[in-house]
C-alpha positions as CSV (number, residue, x, y, z in Angstrom):
1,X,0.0,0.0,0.0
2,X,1.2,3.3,-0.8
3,X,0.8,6.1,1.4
4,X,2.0,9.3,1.1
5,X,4.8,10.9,3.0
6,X,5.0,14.6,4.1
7,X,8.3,16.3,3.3
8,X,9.3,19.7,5.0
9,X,11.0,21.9,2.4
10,X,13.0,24.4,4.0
11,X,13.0,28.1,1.9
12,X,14.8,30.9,3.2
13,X,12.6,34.2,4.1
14,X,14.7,36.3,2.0
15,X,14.0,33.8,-1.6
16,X,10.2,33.1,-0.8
17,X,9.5,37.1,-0.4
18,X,11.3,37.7,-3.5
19,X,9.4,35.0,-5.4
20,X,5.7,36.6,-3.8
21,X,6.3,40.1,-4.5
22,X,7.6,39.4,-7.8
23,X,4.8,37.4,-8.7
24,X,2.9,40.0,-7.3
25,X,4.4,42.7,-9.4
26,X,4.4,40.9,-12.7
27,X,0.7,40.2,-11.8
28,X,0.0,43.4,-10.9
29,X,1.8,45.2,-14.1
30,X,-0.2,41.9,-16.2
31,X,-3.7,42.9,-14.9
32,X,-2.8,47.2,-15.5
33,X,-2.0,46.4,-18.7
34,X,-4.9,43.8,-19.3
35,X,-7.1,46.8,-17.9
36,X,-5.8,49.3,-20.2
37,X,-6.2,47.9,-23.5
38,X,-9.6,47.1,-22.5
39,X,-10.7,50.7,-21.6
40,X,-9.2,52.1,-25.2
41,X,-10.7,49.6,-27.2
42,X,-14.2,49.8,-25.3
43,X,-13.1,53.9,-25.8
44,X,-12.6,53.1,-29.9
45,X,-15.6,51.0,-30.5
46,X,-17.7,53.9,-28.7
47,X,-16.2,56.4,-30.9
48,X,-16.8,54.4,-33.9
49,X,-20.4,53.8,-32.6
50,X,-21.0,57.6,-32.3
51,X,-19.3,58.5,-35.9
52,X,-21.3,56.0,-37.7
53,X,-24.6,57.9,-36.6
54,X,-23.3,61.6,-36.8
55,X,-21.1,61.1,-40.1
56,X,-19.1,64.1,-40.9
57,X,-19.7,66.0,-44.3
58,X,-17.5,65.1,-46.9
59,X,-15.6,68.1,-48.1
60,X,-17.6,67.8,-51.6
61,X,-20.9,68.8,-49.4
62,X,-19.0,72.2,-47.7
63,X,-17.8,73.2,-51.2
64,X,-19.4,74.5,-54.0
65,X,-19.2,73.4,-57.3
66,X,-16.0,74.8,-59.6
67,X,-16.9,77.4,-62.0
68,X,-16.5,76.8,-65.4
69,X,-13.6,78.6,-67.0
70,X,-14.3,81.8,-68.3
71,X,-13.1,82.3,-72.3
């Protein structure tokens, strides 16, 4: 029969904080980013949203028609 054993594994202080807070940072800096991309492209989509229903005038529309030459 197999049973399992328990096995104390001894870490120094100094090695298991570096290992948390640099898991914690890279986690951290992960999940900013992760955040930040979201927000500009729910940002984009919203402005493309609003642009598609108040289109701006095309420079044709402002302008009047040329003149034709004089002789």
């Amino acid at each position: 029969m197999n049973t399992l054993a328990f096995i104390s594994v001894r870490v120094p202080l100094p090695a298991l904080l570096i290992v948390v807070f640099a898991t914690g940072i890279a986690a951290g800096v992960w999940i900013g980013v992760s955040s930040f991309l979201y927000g500009y492209n729910k940002a984009q989509d919203e402005a493309h949203i609003e642009q598609a229903a108040d289109p701006q005038p095309a420079i044709a529309d402002l302008c009047p028609p040329p003149l034709p030459p004089s002789q």
